[in-house]
Backbone as XML, in Angstrom:
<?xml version="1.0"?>
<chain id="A" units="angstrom">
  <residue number="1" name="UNK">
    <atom name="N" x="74.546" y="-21.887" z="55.643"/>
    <atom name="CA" x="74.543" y="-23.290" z="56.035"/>
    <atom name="C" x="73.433" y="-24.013" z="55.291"/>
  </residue>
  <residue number="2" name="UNK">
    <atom name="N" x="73.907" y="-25.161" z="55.207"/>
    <atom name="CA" x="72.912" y="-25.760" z="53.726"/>
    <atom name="C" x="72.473" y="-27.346" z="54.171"/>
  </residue>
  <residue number="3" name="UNK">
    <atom name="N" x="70.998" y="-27.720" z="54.192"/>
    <atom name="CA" x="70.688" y="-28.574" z="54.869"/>
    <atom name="C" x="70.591" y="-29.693" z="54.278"/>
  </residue>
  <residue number="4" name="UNK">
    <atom name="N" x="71.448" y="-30.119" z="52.857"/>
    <atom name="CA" x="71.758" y="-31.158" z="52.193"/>
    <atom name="C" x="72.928" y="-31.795" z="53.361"/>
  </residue>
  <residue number="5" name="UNK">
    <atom name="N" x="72.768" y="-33.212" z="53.026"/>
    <atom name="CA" x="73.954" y="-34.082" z="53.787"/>
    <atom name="C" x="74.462" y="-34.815" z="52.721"/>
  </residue>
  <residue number="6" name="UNK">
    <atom name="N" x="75.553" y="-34.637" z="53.001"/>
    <atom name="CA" x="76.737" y="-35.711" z="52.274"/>
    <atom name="C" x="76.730" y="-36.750" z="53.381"/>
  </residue>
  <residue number="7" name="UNK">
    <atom name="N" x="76.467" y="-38.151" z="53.471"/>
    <atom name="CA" x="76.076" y="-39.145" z="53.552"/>
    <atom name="C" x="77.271" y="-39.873" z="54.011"/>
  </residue>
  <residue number="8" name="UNK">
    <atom name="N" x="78.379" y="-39.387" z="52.814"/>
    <atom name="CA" x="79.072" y="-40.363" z="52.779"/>
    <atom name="C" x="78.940" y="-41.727" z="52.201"/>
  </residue>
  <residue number="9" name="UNK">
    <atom name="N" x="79.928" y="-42.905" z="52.878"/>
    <atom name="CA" x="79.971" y="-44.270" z="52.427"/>
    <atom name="C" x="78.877" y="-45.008" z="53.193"/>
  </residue>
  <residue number="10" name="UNK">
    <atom name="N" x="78.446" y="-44.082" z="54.928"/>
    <atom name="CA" x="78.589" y="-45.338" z="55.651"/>
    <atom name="C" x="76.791" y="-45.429" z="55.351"/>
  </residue>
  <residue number="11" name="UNK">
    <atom name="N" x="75.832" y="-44.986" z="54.699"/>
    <atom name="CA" x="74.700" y="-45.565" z="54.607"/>
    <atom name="C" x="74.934" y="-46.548" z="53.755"/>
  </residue>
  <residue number="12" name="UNK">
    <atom name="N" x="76.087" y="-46.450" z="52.806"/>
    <atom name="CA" x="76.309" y="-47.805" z="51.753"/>
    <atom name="C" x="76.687" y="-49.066" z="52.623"/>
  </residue>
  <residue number="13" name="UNK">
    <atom name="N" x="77.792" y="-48.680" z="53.022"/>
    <atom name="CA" x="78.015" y="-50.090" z="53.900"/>
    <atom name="C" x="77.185" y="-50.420" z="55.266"/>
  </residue>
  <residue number="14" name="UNK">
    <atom name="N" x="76.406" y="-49.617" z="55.803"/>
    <atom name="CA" x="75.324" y="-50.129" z="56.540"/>
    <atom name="C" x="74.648" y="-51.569" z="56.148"/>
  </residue>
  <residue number="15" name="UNK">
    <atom name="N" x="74.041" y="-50.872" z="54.483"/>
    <atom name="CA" x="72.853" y="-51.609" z="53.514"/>
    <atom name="C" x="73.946" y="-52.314" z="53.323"/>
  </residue>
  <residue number="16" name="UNK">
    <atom name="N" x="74.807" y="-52.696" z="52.779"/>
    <atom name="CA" x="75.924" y="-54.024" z="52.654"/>
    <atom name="C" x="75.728" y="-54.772" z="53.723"/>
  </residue>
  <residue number="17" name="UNK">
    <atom name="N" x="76.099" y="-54.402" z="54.566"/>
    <atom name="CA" x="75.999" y="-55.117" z="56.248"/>
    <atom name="C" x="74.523" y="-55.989" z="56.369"/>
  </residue>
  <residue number="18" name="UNK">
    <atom name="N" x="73.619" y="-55.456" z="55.717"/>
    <atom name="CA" x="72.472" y="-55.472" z="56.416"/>
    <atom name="C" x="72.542" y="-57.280" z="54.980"/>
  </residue>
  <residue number="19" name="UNK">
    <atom name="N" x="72.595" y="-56.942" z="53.841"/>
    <atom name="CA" x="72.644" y="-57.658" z="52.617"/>
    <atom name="C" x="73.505" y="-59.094" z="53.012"/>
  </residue>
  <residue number="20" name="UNK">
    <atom name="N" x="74.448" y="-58.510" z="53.878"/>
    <atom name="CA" x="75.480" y="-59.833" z="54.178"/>
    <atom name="C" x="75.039" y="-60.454" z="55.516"/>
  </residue>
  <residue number="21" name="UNK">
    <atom name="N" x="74.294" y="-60.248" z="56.461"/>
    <atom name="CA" x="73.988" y="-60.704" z="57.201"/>
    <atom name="C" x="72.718" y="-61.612" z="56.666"/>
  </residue>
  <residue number="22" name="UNK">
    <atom name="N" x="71.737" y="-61.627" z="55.497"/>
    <atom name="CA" x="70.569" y="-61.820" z="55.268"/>
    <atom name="C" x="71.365" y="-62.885" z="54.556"/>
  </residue>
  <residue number="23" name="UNK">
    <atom name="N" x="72.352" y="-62.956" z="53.506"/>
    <atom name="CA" x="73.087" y="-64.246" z="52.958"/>
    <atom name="C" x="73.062" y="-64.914" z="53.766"/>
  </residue>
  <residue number="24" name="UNK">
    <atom name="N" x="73.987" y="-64.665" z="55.271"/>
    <atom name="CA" x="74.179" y="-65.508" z="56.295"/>
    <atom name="C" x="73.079" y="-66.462" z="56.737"/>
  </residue>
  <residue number="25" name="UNK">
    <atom name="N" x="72.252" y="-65.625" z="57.263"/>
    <atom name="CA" x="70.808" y="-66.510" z="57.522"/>
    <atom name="C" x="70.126" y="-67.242" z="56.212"/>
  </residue>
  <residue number="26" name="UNK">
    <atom name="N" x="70.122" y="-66.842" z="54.937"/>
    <atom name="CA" x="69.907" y="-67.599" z="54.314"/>
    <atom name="C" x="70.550" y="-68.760" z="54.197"/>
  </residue>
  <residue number="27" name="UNK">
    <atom name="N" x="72.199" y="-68.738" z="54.193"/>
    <atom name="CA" x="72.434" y="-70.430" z="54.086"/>
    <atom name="C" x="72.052" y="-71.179" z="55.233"/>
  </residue>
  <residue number="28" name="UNK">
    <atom name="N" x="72.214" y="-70.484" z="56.540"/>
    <atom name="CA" x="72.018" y="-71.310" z="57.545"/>
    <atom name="C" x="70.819" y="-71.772" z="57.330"/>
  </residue>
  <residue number="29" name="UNK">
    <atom name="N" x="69.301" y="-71.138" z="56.818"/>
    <atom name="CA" x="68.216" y="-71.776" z="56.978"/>
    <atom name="C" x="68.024" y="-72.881" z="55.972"/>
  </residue>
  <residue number="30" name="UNK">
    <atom name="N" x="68.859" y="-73.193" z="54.704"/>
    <atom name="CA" x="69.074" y="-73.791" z="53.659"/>
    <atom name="C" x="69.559" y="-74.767" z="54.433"/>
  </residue>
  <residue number="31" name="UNK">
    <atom name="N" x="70.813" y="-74.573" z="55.014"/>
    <atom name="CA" x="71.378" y="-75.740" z="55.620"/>
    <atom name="C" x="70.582" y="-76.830" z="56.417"/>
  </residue>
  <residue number="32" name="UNK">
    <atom name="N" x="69.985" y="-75.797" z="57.151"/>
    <atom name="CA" x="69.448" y="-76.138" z="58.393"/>
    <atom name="C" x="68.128" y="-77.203" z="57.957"/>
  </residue>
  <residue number="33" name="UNK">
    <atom name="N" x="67.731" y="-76.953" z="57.115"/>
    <atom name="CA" x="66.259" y="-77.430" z="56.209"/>
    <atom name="C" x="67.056" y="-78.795" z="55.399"/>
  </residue>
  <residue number="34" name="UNK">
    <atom name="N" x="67.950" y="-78.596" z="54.770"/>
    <atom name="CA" x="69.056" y="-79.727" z="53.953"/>
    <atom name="C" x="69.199" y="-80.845" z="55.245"/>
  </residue>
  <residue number="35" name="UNK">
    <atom name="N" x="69.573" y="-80.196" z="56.190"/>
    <atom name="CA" x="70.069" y="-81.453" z="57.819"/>
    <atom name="C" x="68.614" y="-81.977" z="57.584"/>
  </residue>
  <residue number="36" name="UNK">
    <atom name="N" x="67.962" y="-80.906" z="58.031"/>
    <atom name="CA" x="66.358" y="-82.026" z="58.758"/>
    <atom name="C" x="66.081" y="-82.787" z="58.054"/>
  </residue>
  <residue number="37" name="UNK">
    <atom name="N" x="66.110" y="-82.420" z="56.654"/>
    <atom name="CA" x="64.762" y="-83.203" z="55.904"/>
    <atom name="C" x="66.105" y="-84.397" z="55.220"/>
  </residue>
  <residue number="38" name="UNK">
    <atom name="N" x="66.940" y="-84.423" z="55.481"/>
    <atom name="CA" x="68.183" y="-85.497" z="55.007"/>
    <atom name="C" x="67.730" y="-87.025" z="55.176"/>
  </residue>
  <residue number="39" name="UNK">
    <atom name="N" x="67.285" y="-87.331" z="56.419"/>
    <atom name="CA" x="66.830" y="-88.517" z="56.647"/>
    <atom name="C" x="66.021" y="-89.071" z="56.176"/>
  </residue>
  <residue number="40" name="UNK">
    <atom name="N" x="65.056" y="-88.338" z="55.711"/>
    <atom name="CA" x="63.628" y="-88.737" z="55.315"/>
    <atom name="C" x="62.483" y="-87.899" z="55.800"/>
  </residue>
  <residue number="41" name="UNK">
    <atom name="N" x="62.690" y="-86.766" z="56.714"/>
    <atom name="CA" x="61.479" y="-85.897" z="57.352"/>
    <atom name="C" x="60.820" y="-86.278" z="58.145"/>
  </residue>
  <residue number="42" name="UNK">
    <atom name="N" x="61.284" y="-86.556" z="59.576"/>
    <atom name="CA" x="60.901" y="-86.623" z="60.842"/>
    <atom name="C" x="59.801" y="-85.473" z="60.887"/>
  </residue>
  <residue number="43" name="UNK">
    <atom name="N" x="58.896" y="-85.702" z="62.256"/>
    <atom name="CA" x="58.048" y="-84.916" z="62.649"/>
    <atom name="C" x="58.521" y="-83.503" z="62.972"/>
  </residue>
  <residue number="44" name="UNK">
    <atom name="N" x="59.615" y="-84.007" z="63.594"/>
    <atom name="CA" x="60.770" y="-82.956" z="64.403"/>
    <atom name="C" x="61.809" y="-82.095" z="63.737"/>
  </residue>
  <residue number="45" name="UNK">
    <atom name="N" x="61.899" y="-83.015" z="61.985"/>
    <atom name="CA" x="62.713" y="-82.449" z="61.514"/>
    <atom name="C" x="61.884" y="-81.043" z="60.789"/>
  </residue>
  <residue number="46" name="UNK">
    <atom name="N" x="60.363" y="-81.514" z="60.393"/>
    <atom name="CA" x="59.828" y="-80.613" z="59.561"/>
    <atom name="C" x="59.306" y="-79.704" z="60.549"/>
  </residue>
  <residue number="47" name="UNK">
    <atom name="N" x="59.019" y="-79.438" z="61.903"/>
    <atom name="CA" x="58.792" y="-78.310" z="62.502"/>
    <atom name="C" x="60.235" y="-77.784" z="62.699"/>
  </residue>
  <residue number="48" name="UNK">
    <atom name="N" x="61.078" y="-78.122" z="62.630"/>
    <atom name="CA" x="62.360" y="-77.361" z="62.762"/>
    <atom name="C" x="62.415" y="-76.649" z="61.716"/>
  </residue>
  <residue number="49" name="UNK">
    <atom name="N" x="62.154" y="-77.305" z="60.463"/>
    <atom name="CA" x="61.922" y="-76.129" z="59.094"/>
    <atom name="C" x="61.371" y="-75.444" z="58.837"/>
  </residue>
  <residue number="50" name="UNK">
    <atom name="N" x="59.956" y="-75.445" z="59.225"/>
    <atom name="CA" x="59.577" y="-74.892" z="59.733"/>
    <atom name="C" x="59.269" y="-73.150" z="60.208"/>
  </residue>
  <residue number="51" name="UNK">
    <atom name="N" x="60.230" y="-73.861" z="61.847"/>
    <atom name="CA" x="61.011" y="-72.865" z="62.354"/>
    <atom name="C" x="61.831" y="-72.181" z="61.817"/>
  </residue>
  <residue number="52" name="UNK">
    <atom name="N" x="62.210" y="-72.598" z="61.171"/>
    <atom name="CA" x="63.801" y="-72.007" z="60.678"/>
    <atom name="C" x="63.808" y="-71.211" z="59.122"/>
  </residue>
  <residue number="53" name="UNK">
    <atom name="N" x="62.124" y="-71.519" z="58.452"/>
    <atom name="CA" x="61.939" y="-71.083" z="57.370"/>
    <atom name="C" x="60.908" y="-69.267" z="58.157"/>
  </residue>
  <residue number="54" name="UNK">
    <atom name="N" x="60.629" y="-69.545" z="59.442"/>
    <atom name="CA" x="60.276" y="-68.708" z="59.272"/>
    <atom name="C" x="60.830" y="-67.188" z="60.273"/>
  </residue>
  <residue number="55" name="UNK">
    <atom name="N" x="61.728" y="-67.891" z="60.722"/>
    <atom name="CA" x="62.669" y="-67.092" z="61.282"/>
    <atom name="C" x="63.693" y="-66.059" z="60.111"/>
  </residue>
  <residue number="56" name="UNK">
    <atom name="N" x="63.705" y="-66.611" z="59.097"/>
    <atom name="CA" x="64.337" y="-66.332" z="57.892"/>
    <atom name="C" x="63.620" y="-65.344" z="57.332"/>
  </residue>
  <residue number="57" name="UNK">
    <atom name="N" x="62.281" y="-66.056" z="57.145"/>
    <atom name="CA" x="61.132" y="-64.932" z="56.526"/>
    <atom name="C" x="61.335" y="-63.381" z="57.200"/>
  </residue>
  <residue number="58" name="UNK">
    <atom name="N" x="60.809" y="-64.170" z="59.043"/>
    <atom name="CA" x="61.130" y="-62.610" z="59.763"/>
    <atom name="C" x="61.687" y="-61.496" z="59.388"/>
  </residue>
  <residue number="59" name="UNK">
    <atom name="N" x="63.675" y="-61.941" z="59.426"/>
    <atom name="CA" x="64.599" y="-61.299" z="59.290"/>
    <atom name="C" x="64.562" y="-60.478" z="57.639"/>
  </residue>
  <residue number="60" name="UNK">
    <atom name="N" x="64.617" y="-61.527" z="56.853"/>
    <atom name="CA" x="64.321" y="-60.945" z="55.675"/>
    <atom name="C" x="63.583" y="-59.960" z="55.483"/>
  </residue>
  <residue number="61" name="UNK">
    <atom name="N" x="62.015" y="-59.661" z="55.675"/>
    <atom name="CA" x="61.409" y="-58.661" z="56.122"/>
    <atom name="C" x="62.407" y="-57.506" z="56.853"/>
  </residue>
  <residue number="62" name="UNK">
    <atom name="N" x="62.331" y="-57.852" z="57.900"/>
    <atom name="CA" x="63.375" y="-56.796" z="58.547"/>
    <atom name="C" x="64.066" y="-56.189" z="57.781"/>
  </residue>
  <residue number="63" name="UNK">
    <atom name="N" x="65.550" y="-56.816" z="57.726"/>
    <atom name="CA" x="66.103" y="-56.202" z="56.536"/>
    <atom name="C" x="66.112" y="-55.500" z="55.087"/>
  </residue>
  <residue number="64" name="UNK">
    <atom name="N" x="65.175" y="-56.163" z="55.141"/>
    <atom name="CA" x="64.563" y="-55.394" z="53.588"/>
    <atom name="C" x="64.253" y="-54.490" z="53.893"/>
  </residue>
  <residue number="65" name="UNK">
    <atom name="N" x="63.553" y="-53.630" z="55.200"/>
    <atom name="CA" x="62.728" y="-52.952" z="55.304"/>
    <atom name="C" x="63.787" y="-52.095" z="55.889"/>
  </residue>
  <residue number="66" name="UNK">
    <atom name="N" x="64.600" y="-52.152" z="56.430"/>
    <atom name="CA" x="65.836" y="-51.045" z="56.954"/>
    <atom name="C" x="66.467" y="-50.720" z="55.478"/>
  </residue>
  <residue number="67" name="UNK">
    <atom name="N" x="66.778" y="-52.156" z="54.536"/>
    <atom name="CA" x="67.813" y="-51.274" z="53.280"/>
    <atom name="C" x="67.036" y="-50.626" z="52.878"/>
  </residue>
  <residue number="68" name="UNK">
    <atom name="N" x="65.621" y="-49.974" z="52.909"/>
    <atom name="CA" x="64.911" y="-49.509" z="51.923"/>
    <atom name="C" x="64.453" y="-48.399" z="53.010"/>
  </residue>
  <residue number="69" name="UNK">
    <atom name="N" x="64.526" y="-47.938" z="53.868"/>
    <atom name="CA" x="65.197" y="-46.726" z="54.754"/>
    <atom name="C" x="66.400" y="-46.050" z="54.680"/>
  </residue>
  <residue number="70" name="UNK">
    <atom name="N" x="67.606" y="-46.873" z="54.470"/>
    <atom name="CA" x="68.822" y="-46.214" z="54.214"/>
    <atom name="C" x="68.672" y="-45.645" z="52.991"/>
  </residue>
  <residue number="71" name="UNK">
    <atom name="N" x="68.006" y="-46.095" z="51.871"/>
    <atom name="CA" x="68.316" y="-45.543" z="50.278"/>
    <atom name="C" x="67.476" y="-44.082" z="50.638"/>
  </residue>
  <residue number="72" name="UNK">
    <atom name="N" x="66.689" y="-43.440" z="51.904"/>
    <atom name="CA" x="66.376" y="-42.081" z="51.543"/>
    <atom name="C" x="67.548" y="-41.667" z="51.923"/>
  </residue>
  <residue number="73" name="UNK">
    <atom name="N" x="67.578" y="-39.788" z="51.534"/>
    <atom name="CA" x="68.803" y="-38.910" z="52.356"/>
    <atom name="C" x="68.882" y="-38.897" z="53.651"/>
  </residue>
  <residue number="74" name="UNK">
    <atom name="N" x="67.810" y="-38.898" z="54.386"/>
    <atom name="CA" x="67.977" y="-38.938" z="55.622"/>
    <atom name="C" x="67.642" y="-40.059" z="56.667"/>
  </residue>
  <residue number="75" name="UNK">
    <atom name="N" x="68.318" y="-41.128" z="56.381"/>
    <atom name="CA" x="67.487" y="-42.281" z="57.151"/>
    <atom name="C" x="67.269" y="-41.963" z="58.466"/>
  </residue>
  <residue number="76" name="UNK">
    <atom name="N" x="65.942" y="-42.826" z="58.982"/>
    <atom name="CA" x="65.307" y="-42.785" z="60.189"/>
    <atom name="C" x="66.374" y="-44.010" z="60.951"/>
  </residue>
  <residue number="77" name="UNK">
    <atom name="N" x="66.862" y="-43.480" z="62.555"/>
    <atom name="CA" x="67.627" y="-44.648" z="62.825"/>
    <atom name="C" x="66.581" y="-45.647" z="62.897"/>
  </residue>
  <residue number="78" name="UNK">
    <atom name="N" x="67.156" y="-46.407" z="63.570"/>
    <atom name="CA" x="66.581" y="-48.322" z="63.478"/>
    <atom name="C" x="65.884" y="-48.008" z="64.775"/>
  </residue>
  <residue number="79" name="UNK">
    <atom name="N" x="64.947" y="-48.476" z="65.160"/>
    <atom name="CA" x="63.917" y="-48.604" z="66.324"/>
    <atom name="C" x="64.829" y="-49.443" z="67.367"/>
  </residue>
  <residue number="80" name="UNK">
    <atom name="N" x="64.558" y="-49.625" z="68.887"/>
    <atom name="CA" x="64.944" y="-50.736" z="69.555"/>
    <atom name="C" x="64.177" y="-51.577" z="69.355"/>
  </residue>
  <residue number="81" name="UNK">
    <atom name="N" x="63.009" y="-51.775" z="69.159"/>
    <atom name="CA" x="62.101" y="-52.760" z="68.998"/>
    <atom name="C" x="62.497" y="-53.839" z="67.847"/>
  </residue>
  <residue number="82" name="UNK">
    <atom name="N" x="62.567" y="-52.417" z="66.085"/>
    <atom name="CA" x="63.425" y="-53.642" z="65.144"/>
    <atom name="C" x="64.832" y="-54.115" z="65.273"/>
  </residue>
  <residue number="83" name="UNK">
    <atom name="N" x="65.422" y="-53.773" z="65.816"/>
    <atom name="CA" x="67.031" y="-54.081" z="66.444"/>
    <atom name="C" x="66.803" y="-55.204" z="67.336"/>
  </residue>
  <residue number="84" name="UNK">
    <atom name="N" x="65.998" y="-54.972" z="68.401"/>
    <atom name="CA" x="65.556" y="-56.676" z="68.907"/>
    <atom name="C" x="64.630" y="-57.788" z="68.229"/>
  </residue>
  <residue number="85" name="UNK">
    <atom name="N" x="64.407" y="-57.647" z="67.282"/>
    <atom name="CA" x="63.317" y="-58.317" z="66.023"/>
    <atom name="C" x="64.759" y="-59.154" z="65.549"/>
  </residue>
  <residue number="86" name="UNK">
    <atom name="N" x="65.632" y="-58.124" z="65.176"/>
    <atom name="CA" x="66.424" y="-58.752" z="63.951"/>
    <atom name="C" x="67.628" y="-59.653" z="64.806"/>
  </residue>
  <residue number="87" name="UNK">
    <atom name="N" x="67.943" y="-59.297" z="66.128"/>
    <atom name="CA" x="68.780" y="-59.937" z="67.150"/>
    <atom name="C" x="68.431" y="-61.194" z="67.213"/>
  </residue>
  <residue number="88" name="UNK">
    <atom name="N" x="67.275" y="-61.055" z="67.933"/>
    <atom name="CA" x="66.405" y="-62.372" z="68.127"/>
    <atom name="C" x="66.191" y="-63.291" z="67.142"/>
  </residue>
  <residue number="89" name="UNK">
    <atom name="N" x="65.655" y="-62.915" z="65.565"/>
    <atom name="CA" x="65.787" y="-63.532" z="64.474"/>
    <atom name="C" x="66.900" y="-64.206" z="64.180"/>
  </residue>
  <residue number="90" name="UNK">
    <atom name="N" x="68.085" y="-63.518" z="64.292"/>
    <atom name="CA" x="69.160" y="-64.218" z="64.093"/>
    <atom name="C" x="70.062" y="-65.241" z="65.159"/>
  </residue>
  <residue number="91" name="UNK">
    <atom name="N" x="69.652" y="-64.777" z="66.218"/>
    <atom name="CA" x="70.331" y="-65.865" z="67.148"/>
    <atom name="C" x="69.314" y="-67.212" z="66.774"/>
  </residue>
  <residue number="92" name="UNK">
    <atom name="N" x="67.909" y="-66.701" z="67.568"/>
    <atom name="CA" x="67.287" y="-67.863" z="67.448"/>
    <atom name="C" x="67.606" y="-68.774" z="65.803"/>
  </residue>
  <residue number="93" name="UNK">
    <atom name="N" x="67.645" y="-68.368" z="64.717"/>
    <atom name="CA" x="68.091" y="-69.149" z="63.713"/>
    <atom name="C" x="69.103" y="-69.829" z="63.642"/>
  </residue>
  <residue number="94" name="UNK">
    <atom name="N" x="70.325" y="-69.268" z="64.334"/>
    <atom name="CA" x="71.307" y="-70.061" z="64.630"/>
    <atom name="C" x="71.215" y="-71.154" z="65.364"/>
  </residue>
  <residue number="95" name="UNK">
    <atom name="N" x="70.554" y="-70.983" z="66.614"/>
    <atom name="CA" x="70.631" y="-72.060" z="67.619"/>
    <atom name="C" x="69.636" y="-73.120" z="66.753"/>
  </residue>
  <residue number="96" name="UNK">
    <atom name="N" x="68.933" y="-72.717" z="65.988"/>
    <atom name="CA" x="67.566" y="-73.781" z="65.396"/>
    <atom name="C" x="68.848" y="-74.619" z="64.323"/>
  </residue>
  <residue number="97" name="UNK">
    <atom name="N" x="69.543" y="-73.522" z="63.617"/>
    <atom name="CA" x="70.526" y="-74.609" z="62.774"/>
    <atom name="C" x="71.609" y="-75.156" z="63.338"/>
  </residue>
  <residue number="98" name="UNK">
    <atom name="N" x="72.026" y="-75.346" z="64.551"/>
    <atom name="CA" x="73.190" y="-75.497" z="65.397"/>
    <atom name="C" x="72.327" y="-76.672" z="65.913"/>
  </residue>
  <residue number="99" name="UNK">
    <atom name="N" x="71.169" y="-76.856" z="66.595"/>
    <atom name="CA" x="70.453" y="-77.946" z="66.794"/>
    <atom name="C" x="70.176" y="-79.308" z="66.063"/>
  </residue>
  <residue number="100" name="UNK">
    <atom name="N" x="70.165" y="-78.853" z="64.608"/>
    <atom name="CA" x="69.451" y="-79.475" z="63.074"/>
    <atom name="C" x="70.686" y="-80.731" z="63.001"/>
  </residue>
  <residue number="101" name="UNK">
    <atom name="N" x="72.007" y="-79.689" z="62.953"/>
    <atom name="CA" x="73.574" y="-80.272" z="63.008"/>
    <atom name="C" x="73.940" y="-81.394" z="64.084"/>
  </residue>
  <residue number="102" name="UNK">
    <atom name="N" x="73.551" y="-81.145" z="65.056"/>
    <atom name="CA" x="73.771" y="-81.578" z="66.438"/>
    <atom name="C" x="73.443" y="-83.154" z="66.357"/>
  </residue>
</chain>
């Protein structure tokens, strides 16, 4: 018995997953920053960007830091702690660009 692992696909499409979710939040925070500052840059609009630039940052971090766990042979699973980092990152970004829209 031989303590190499065949891996398979699914650490690839994990790190895909992880790559396409970070697009996601990127346009939204693009967007979201495009709404606020549209008018002219309210007080309200630029702490929303703020917000929303650094909720992005967060996640980004995050993610980066899981795809670059999956590329060993044996990835370490995901913590609950970063799994609620990256939850939270992403809802709260939504609701911040769902607000911006509003």
């Amino acid at each position: 018995m031989s303590d190499a692992r065949d891996p398979g696909l699914q650490p690839e499409r994990t790190r895909l997953a992880w790559r396409r979710t970070t697009l996601a939040c990127t346009v939204a925070a693009v967007l979201a920053v495009k709404t606020a500052l549209a008018g002219g840059g309210s007080a309200t609009g630029v702490v929303a960007c703020a917000l929303c630039a650094a909720l992005w940052l967060g996640f980004l971090l995050l993610a980066q830091s899981r795809i670059r766990t999956l590329a060993a042979p044996r990835p370490a699973a995901l913590t609950p702690r970063a799994a609620g980092a990256a939850a939270l990152c992403t809802i709260a970004l939504a609701v911040c660009a769902a607000a911006l829209v509003i």
